[in-house]
C-alpha positions in Angstrom: 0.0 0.0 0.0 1.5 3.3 -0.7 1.9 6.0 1.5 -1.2 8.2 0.4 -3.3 5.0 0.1 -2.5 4.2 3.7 -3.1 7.7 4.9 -6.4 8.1 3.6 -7.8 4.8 4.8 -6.7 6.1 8.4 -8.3 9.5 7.6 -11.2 7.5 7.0 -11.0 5.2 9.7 -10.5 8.4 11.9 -13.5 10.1 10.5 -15.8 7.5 11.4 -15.4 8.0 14.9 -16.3 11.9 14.6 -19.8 11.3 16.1 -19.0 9.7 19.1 -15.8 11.9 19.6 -18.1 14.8 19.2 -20.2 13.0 22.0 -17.1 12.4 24.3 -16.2 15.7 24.1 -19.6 17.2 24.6 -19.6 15.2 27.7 -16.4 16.2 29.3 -17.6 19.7 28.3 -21.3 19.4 30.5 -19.1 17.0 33.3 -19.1 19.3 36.3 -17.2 15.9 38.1 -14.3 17.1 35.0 -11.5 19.8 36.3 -12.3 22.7 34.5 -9.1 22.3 32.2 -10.5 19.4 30.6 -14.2 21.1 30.2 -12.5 24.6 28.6 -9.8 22.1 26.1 -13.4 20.1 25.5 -15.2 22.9 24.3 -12.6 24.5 22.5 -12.4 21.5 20.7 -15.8 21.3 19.7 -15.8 25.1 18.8 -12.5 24.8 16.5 -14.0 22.0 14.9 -17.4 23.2 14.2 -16.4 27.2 13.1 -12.3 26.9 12.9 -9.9 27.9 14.6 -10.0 31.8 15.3 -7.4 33.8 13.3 -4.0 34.1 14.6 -2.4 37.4 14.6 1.4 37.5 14.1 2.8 40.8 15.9 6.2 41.3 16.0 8.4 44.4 17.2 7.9 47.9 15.5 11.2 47.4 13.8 11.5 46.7 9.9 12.7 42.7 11.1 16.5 43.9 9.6 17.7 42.2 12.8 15.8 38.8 12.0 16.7 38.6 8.9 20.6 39.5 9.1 20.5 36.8 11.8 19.0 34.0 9.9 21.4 34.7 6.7 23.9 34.8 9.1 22.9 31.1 10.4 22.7 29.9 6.9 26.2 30.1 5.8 
């Protein structure tokens, strides 16, 4: 079996778990017995899942990055 072949019968293997996982984690979530880590990473789960994952921002210094990218030319050779 070739590599692509074998990942997308685990993909699909995966998949057909999404109901029940959905359930398990919908459970945790409602569990008041669960810590509250577990309930907040349950339903963060659930809500990445259902609408995504919220967009990242990627906020660096003021600067122009000269700094960064001296250094990693720098590294290179």
């Amino acid at each position: 079996m070739t590599e692509d072949k074998a990942l997308t019968k685990v993909k699909s293997l995966a998949r057909a778990y999404t109901e029940k996982a959905v359930e398990v984690l919908g459970g945790i979530m409602s569990a008041p017995q669960c810590s509250d880590a577990a309930r907040v990473a349950a339903a963060n789960s659930l809500l990445d899942r259902g609408w995504g994952k919220p967009a990242q921002s990627h906020e660096g210094p003021a600067d122009d990055g000269a700094i960064l990218v001296r250094w990693l030319t720098e590294s290179d050779g």
